[in-house]
C-alpha positions in Angstrom: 29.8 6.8 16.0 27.5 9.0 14.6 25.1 5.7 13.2 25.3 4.3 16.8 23.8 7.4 17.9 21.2 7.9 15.5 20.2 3.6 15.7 20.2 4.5 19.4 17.8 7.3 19.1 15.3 5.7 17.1 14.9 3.0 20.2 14.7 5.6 22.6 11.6 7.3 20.7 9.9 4.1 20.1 10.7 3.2 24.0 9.3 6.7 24.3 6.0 6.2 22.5 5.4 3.4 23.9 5.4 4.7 27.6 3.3 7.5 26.6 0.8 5.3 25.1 0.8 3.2 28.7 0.1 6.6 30.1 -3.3 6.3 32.1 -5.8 7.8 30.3 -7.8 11.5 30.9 -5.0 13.6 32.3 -5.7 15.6 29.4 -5.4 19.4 29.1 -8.8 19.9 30.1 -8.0 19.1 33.5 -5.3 22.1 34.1 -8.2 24.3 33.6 -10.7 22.6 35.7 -12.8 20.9 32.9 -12.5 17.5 34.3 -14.2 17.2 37.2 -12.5 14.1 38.9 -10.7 14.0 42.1 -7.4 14.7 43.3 -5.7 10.7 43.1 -1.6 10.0 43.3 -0.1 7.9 41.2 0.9 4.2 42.6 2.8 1.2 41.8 3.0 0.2 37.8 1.3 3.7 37.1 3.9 5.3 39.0 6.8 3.6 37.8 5.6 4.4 34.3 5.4 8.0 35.0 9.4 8.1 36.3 10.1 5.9 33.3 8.5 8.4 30.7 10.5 11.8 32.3 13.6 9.5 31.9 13.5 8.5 28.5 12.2 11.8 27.1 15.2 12.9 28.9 17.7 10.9 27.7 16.3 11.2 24.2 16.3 15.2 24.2 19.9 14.6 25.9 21.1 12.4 22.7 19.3 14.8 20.1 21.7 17.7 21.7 24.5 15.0 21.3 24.0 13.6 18.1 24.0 17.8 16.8 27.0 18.8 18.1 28.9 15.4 16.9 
């Protein structure tokens, strides 16, 4: 059980990875403190769907960490 969990863990970082890397570029730090001087824009579409698909798997992944330490 506990192999299952850890094989599943190692997709769900690489899954994870991989969305962040899709992440639209320069929604850096800088921007919280009003170094990027670009305009207010929400997210749409692919971009979007890749934003609720990111949350999810980071979720899921911090979710099966908790998991796979208490097993």
């Amino acid at each position: 059980m506990k192999q299952i969990l850890m094989i599943v863990q190692i997709g769900l970082a690489v899954l994870l990875m991989l969305a962040i890397l899709l992440q639209h570029r320069g929604t850096s730090l800088g921007g919280a403190f009003g170094g990027e001087g670009s305009v207010y824009r929400s997210r749409r579409g692919a971009e979007k769907c890749l934003f609720y698909l990111t949350i999810i798997l980071a979720l899921l992944f911090g979710i099966l960490s908790i998991v796979n330490l208490l097993i």
